[in-house]
C-alpha positions, 0 to 999 in steps of 0.5 A, spaced: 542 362 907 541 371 906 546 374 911 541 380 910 536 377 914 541 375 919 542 380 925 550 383 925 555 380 931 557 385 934 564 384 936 569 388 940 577 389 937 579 390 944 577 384 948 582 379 950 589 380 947 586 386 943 590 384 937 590 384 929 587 376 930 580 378 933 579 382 926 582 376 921 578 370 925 572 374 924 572 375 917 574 369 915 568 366 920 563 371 918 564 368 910 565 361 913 560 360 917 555 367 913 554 371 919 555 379 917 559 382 923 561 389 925 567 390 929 570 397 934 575 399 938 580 395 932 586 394 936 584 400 941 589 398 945 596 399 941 600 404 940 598 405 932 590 403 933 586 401 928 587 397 921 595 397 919 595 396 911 596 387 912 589 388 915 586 392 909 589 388 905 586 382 908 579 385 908 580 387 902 582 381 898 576 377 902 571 381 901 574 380 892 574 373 893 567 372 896 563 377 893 562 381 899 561 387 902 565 391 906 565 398 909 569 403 907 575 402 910 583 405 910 589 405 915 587 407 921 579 405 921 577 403 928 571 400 926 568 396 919 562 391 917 562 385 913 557 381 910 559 376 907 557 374 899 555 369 895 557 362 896 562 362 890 569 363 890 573 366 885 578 362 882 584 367 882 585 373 885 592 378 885 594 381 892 599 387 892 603 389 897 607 395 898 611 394 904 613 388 909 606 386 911 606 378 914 603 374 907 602 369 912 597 373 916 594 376 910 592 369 908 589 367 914 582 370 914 581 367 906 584 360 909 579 360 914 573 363 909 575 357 904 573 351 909 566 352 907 567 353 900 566 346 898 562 347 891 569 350 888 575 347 885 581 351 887 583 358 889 590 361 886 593 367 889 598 371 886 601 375 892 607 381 890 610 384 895 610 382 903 614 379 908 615 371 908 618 372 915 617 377 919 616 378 927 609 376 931 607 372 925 607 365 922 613 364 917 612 361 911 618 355 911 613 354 917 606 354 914 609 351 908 612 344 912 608 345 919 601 349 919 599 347 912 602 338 913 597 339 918 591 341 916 593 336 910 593 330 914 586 333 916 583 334 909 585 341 907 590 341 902 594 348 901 600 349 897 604 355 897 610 356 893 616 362 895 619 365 889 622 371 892 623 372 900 621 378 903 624 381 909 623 387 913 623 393 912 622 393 904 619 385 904 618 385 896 616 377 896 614 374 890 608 367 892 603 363 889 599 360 895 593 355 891 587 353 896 582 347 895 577 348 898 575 340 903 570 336 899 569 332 905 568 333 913 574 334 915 578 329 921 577 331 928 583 333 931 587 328 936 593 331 937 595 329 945 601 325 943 607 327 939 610 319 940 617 318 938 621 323 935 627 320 930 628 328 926 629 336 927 629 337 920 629 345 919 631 351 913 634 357 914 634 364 909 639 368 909 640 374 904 646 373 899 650 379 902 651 375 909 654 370 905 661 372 907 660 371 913 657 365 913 651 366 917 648 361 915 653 355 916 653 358 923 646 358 925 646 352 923 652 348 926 650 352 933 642 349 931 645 342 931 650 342 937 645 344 941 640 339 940 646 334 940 647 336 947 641 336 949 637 330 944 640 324 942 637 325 935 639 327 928 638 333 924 637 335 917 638 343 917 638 346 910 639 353 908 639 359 903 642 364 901 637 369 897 637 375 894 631 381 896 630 388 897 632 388 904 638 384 908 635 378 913 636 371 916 629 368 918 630 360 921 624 354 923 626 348 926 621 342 926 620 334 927 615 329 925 613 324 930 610 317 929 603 319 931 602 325 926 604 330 930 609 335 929 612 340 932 616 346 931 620 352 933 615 358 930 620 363 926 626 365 929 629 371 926 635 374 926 636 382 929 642 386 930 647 384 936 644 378 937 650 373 933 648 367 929 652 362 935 645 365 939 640 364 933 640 357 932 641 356 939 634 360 940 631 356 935 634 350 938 632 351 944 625 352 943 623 346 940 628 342 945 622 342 951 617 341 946 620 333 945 622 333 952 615 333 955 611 330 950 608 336 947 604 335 940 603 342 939 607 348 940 604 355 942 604 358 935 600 351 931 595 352 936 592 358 934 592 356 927 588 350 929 583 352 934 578 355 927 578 348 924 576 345 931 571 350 930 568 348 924 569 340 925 562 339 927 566 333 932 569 334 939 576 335 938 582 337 943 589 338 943 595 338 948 600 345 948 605 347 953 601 353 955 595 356 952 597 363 951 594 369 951 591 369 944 588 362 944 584 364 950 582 370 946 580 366 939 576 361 943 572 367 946 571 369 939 569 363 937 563 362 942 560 369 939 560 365 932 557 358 934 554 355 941 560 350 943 563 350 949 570 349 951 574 346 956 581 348 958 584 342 963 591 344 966 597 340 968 603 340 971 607 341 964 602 342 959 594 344 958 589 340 954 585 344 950 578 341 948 572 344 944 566 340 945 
């Protein structure tokens, strides 16, 4: 279908939580589901409004790996179109990045796009530079071994590979994420019941000048005395110590339970006057009360899901602690994008969040 025949959505980066997310899901939703877009007041509310360098980068690259057009743009634009190309993917794109920008989030726009690409094989994408771990994004020991096993499960493989960490304020990451495209409908998501859980599995990075101190180690013993405490389950923690341009500790913990779910403590990143000790327990601590009541879906997961539950023709729903502030937002958003209601049901200790 000709996106030129189409009338522009018009969309305000200001509504909801105001964020970088609304201008990353519309992008990726005005290729996946070929509607062109413009998009004002870009992060209107924040202390430095308009796009940052990761959102340029992320804008750009889409629009290289669709073939469409975007507006000329450049750090601190408040407004830009976009109007999604052809129905091919190229097959391999380089990203550079100059600073600590989250890989995970500049991925997200083309992750969502790709859904829709179904007559292409593959996409590999070679990113230079960039953070692995950084504050307010998805780490990527936490794509890599909770959002993407997910997605895997429902019939959309991602495979990333970290060749060199990044960290704030350099980054200088080295990754290679390879993106195939869904054959097929993808499974409903039925995510209400984390079931039995017999493993916190998780991996912890440390730069090798903190080896000394054994910061690791540390996080590490302090992680598992607290689920000790707490849970009567085992750990399998592992950490490493990796040499990049600027010193960082970043920590995910996860667990598998028998009914497919997994749920995680997102990235815990370690931050001057906070010790190791209190690291791992604050990881611990926050995937503890996920078990302990059931919960499928930790708060980080679901706003990576809701956009497949857009695209999923079939009703889908899951069960979280809360719906936060960007989850209401994104599910606005995909109202604007698709005629499909919502139903937000709350609990006592949890909420079901259900598209129809």
């Amino acid at each position: 279908m000709n996106s030129e025949n189409k009338n522009i959505l018009e969309i305000d980066g200001s509504m909801g939580e105001g964020g970088g997310a609304i201008l990353r899901l519309s992008a990726g939703f005005s290729v996946l589901f070929d509607r062109p877009i413009h998009i004002y007041n870009i992060r209107a509310d924040r202390s430095r409004p308009g796009l940052r360098l990761q959102h340029l980068l992320g804008l750009k690259s889409l629009a290289e790996l669709t073939s469409s057009k975007l507006s000329e743009c450049e750090v601190g634009t408040t407004e830009v179109k976009f109007e999604p190309g052809s129905k091919r993917l190229k097959p391999k794109i380089d990203i550079n990045i100059r600073t600590a920008a989250s890989i995970g989030l500049l991925l997200q726009p083309i992750q969502i796009a790709c859904l829709g690409f179904n007559q292409s094989e593959k996409v590999f994408i070679n990113l230079n530079g960039g953070g692995t771990l950084g504050k307010w994004a998805p780490g990527l020991n936490y794509l890599k071994h909770v959002t993407y096993q997910i997605f895997k499960h429902l019939g959309f493989t991602i495979n990333l590979q970290v060749r060199k960490y990044g960290f704030y304020p350099k980054g200088g990451a080295v990754t290679t994420c390879e993106i195939f495209p869904p054959k097929n409908d993808l499974r409903s998501i039925n995510l209400t019941d984390l079931g039995n859980v017999d493993l916190i599995a998780g991996k912890i990075v440390c730069t090798t000048n903190l080896s000394n101190a054994h910061v690791a180690e540390r996080i590490k013993s302090s992680a598992e005395n607290r689920i000790e405490k707490e849970l009567d389950l085992k750990t399998d923690i592992r950490f490493e110590y990796v040499k990049s341009l600027s010193t960082g500790v970043g920590l995910s913990l996860w667990a598998n339970g028998d009914t497919g779910a997994i749920i995680s403590s997102g990235t815990v990143l370690g931050e001057k006057n906070i010790t190791s000790e209190e690291v791992g327990k604050m990881a611990a601590n926050k995937i503890i009360p996920y078990i302990q009541k059931n919960i499928p879906v930790d708060n980080y997961l679901s706003d990576q899901l809701l956009p497949l539950m857009a695209y999923i023709d079939t009703p889908s729903k899951m069960k979280v602690s809360e719906v936060t502030n960007h989850a209401k937002t994104n599910l606005d958003l995909i109202k604007k994008f698709i005629d499909r209601d919502y139903n937000i049901k709350k609990s006592t200790n949890f909420s079901t969040i259900k598209l129809k």
